[in-house]
C-alpha positions in Angstrom: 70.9 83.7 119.6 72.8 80.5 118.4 72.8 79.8 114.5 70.7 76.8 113.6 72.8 74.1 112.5 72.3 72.3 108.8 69.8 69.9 109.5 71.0 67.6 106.7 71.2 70.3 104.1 74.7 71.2 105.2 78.1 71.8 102.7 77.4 71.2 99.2 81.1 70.8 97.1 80.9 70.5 93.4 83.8 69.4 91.0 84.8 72.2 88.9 87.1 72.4 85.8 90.5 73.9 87.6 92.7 76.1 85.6 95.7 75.4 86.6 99.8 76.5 85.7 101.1 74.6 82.8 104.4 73.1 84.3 106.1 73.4 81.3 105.7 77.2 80.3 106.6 78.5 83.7 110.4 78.1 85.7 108.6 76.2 88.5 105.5 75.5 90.0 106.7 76.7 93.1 108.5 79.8 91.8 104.6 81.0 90.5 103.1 80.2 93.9 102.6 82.7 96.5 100.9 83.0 100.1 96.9 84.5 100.4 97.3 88.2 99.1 96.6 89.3 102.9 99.6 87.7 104.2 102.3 88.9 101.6 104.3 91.7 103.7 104.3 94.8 101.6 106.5 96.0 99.9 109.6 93.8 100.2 107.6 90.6 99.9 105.5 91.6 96.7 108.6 92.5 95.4 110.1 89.3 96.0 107.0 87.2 94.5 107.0 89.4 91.6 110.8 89.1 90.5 110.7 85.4 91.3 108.4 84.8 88.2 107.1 86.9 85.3 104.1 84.4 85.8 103.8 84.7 89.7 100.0 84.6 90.6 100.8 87.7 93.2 100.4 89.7 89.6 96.7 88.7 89.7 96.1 88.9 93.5 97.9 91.7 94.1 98.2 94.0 90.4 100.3 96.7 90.6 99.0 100.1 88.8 97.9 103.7 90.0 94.7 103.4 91.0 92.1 100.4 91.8 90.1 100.7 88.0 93.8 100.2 86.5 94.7 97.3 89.1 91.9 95.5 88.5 91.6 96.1 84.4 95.6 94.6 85.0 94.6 91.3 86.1 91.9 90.7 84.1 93.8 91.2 81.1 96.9 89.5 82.4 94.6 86.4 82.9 93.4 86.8 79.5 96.8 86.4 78.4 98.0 83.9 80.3 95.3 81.7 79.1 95.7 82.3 75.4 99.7 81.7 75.7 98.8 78.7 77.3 100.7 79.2 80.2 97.0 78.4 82.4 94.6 76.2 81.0 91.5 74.3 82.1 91.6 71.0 83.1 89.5 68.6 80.9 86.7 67.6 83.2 85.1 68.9 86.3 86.8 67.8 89.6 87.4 68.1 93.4 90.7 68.2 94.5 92.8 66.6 97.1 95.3 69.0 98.4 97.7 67.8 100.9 100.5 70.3 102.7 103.2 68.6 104.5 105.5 71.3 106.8 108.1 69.0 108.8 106.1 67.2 111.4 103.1 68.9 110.2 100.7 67.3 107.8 97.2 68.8 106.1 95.0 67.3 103.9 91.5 68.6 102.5 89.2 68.6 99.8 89.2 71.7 97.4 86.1 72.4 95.7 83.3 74.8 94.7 80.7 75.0 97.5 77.3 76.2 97.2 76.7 79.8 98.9 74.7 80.2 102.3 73.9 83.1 103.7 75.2 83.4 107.8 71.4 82.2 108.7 71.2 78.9 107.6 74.0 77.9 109.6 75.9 76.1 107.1 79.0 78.7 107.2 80.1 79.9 110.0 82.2 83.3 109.9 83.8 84.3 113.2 85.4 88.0 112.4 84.1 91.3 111.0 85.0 92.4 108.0 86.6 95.7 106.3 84.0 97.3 104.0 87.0 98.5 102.0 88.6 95.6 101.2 85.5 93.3 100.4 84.8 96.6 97.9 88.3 95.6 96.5 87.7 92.1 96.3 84.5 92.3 94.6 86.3 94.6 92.3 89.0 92.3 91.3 86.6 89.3 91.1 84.2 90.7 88.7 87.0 92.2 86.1 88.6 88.6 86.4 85.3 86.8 86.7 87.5 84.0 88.4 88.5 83.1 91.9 92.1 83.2 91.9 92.6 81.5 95.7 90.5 79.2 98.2 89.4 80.2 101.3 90.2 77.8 104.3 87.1 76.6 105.8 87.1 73.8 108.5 84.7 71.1 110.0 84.2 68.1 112.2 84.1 65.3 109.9 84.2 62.8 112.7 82.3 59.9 110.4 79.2 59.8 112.9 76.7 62.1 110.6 75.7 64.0 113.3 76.8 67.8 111.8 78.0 68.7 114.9 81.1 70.0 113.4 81.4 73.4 115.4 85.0 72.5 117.4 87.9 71.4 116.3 90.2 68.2 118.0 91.4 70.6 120.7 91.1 74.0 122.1 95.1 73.6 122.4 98.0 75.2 124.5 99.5 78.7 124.2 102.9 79.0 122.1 105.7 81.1 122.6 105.2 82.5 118.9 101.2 83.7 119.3 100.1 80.3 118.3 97.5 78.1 119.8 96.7 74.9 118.6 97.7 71.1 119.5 100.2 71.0 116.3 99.2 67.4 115.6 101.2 65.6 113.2 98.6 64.1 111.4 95.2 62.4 111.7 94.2 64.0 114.7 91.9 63.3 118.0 89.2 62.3 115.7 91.3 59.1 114.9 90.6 57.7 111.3 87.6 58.8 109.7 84.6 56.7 108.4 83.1 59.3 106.5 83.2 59.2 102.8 84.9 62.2 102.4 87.9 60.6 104.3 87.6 57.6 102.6 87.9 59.4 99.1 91.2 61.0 100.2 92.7 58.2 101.8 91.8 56.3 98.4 93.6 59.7 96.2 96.7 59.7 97.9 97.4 56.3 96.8 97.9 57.8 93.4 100.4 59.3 91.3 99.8 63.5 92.5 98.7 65.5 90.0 101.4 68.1 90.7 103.7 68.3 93.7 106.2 70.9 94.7 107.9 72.5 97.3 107.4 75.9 98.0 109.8 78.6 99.2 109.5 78.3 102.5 110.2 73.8 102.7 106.5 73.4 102.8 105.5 70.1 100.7 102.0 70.8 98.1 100.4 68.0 96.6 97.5 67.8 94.1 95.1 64.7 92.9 92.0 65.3 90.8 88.9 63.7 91.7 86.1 62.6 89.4 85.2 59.0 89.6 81.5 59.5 90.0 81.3 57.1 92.7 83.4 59.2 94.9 82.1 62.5 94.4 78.5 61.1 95.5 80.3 59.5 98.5 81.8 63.2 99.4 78.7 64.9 98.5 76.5 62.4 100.9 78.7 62.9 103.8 79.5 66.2 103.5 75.5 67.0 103.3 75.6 66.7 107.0 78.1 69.0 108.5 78.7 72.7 108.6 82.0 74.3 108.7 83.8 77.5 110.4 85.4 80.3 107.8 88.8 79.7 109.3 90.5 82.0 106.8 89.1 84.2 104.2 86.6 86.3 105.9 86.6 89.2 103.3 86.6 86.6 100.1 83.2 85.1 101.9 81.9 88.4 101.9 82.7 89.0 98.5 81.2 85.8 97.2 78.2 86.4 99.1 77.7 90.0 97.4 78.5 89.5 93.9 75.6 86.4 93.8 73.1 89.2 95.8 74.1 91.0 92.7 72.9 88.6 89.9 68.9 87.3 89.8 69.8 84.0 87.8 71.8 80.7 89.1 75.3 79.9 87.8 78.8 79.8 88.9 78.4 82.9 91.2 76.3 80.9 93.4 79.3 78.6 94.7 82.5 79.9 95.5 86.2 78.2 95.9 87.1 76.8 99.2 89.6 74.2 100.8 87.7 72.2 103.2 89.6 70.6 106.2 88.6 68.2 108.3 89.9 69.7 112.2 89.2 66.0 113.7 91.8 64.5 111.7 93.9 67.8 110.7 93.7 70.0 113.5 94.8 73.6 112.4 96.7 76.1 114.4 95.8 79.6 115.6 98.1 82.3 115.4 97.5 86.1 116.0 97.6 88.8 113.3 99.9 91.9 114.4 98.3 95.4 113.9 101.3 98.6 112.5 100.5 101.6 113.5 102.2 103.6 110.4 101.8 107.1 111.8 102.1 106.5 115.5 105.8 106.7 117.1 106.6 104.3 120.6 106.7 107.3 122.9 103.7 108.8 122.4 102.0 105.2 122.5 103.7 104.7 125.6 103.0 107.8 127.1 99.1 107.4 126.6 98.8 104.1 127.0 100.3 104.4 130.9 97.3 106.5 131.5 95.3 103.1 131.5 97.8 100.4 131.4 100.8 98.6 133.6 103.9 99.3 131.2 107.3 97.2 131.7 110.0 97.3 129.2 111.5 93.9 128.8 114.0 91.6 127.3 114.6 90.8 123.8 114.9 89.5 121.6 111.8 89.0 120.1 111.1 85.3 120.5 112.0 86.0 124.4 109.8 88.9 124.3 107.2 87.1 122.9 107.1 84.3 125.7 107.2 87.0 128.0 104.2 88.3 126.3 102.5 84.7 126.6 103.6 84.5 130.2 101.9 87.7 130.8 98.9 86.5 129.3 98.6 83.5 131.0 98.7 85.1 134.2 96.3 87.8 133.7 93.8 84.8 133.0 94.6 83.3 136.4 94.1 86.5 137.8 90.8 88.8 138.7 90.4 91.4 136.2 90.8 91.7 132.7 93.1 89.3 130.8 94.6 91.2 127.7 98.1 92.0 127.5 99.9 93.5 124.5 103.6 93.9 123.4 104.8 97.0 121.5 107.9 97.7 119.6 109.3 99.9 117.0 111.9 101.8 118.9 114.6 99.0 119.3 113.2 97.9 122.6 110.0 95.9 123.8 107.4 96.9 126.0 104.5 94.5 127.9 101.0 96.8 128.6 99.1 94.5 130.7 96.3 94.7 133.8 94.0 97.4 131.9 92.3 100.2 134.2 89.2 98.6 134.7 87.2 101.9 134.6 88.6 102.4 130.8 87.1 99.1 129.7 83.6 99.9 131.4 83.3 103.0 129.6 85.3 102.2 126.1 83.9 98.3 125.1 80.6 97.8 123.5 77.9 96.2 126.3 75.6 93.5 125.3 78.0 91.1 124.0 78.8 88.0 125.7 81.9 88.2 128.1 84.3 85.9 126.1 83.9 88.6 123.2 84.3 91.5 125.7 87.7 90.4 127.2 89.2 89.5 123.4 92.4 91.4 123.0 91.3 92.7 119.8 87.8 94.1 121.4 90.2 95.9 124.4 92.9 96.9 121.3 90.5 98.5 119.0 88.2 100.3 121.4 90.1 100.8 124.5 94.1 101.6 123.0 93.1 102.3 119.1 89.9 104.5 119.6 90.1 105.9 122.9 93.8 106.3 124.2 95.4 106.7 120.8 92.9 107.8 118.7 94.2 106.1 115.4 91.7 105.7 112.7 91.0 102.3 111.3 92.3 103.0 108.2 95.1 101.4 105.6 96.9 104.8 106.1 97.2 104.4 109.5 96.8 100.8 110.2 98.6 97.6 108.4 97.6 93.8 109.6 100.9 91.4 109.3 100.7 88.1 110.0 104.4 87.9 111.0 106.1 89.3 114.4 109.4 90.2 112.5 108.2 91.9 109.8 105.6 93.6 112.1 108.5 95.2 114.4 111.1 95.5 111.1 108.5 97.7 109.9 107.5 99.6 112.4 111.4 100.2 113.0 111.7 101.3 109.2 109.0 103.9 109.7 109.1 105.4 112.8 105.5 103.6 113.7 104.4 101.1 116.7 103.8 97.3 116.1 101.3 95.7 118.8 102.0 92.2 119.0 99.3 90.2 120.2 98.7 86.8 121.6 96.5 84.2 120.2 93.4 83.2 121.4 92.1 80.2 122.0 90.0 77.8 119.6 87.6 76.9 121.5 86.9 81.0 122.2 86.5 81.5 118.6 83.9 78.3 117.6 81.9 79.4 121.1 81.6 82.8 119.5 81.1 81.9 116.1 78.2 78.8 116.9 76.5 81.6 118.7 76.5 84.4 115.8 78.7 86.7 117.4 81.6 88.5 115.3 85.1 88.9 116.7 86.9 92.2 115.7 88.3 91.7 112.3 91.9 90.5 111.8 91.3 88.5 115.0 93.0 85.1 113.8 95.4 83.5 111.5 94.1 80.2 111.3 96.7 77.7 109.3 98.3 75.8 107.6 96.9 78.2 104.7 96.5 77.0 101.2 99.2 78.4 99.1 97.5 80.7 95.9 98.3 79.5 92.5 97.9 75.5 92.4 94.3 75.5 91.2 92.1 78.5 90.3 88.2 78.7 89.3 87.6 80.7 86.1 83.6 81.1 85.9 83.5 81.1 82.7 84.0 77.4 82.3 81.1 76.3 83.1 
């Protein structure tokens, strides 16, 4: 059954008093910055956020301490005292936030606010993945001993200026990259051509002022901030907002987490809204890439050796970004082919290897019936119940299984420890709003929607009020 859509009581984004770095108490703004904490590659990355500032916000996303009570008591108090030595304080007055990323030809710009709950029902938010019971625990965890939210989720919608909420698909479903990426990489405003809705009006009007803050982080990527909270505008946003509903894009798990720590407390206040970055896909499109599983205690031979008992398996050329065409070759064929249309690359052992045109037998009997068929020929459904659960028989576990955003650091690792990376392709936009519009999860760890927001420019404390 589709979700209902808003019906004109769509997103609600409220100003909020950010708390924010003080430039002047920490090395730089960008040097305190760091990527979502499920994208930081572990170890080597966390290392390198954590010696590249005593202030890094990684030490709140990602505390460090021997067991989860101590990691979590670690934050909270390290927020504590960041606060009193001034090094994050509140800004003056409740705001929304223009955040603008600029990545070479790349450009993003959305609104960063706190927007009222709804459950999946109401059809306001739209998630399209499962989630990890585990780590929504850990989030939950963290959240309460901070009582903040110390990053945005990405959420995006189809602010096309016509009212109409129809804001379930973004400017194009996109072409296949050689990287896992899918997406039309627009440069700017996007298919939707300049928008009329007040919400686009309000940022156009920001970015004509001095930023708040601007830096560049790490990796060239350009951040900008402006505060907004002429009253005028913020009714403008909240009237056009009011009639759209928007996809979880990325944050999944921090949804979750919002959505169980208000189920936990019977009066209103800050726990019913919770920090997002809203993006408007008709004149920002984002980009889809995949998210690459390690297979910690799995070697390449006896994954090989299994999954030829189901699969077509051809070692090919390296290096990886050749292998990684190949991979999206492969997967563009199998589409144009009867059968199924999954394909997967695995490496670890110094070579690369393509597992492609499934036994079809093995799918009948491994995926879940009664789901529709664009959910059923996913190459996360095939991985996790055909390869993971049946051929392999690898728990879904953090012991067993990590989920790295990057191809390199996916095979570096599984190199390192003797394990198997599966690289995976990405799958199409459109796939994931026709799933999401009609209430059907993908497998967890399905996407990597971007640009991301990067974690530290603005946090919510909800204890400000």
């Amino acid at each position: 059954m589709s979700i209902p859509g808003p019906g004109g009581q769509g997103l609600q984004l409220t100003p909020f008093r950010g708390l924010r770095y003080v430039a002047e108490r920490v090395g730089s703004l960008a040097a305190v910055t760091s990527p979502p904490y499920d994208v930081v590659v572990r170890p080597d990355g966390l290392r390198e956020l954590e010696v590249a500032d005593p202030h890094n916000i990684v030490r709140l996303i990602l505390p460090q301490a021997d067991s989860p009570e101590a990691r979590h008591r670690q934050a909270a108090e390290t927020l504590r005292r960041w606060q009193a030595d001034g090094v994050l304080a509140p800004d003056p007055e409740p705001a929304l936030y223009v955040y603008e990323q600029r990545d070479g030809p790349t450009l993003q710009r959305g609104l960063i606010g706190a927007l009222r709950l709804s459950p999946r029902e109401e059809g306001i938010v739209l998630p399209h993945e499962e989630v990890m019971p585990h780590v929504v625990e850990d989030r939950a965890d963290l959240m309460r001993a901070t009582a903040a939210h110390l990053e945005p989720l990405l959420l995006a919608y189809r602010g096309n200026g016509n009212g109409n909420g129809t804001s379930g698909t973004s400017g194009t479903s996109g072409t296949s990259g050689t990287s896992g990426t899918s997406g039309n990489g627009a440069t700017g405003p996007g298919t939707g051509g300049p928008g009329t809705g007040g919400a686009a009006r309000v940022i156009e009007s920001a970015i004509r002022r001095e930023p708040l803050l601007s830096t560049t982080t790490e990796d060239g990527v350009d951040h900008r901030l402006w505060r907004v909270t002429d009253p005028a505008d913020l009714v403008a946003v909240s009237a056009d907002l009011r009639h759209h509903q928007a996809l979880i894009a990325d944050g999944h798990h921090r949804w979750a987490t919002y959505l169980r720590l208000r189920e936990e407390r019977r009066e209103p206040g800050p726990w019913d809204f919770g920090l997002v970055l809203l993006v408007d896909t008709a004149r920002y499109p984002l980009r889809v890439r995949a998210i690459h599983r390690l297979l910690r205690q799995l070697s390449p031979d006896d994954a090989l050796t299994s999954a030829r008992r189901a699969f077509r398996v051809r070692t090919i050329d390296g290096p990886l970004p050749r292998a990684l065409e190949t991979l999206a070759e492969a997967t563009e064929a199998a589409r144009a082919e009867p059968g199924a249309p999954n394909a997967f690359l695995l490496a670890g052992d110094g070579r690369f290897h393509l597992l492609d045109r499934p036994d079809p037998g093995l799918l009948a009997r491994t995926v879940p019936e009664g789901r529709p068929e664009a959910w059923r020929t996913l190459d996360a459904t095939v991985l996790h119940h055909a390869l993971l659960d049946h051929l392999w028989n690898v728990p879904d576990t953090p012991e067993h299984i990590g989920y790295i955003h990057d191809s390199a650091a996916a095979v570096e690792q599984a190199e390192r420890l003797g394990g198997t990376a599966v690289l995976m392709h990405a799958v199409g936009e459109d796939i994931v709003h026709e799933l999401a519009r009609q209430g059907i999860a993908m497998p967890h760890k399905s996407t990597s929607f971007g640009p991301k927001p990067a974690t530290g420019l603005v946090l919510r404390s909800l204890t400000l009020g």
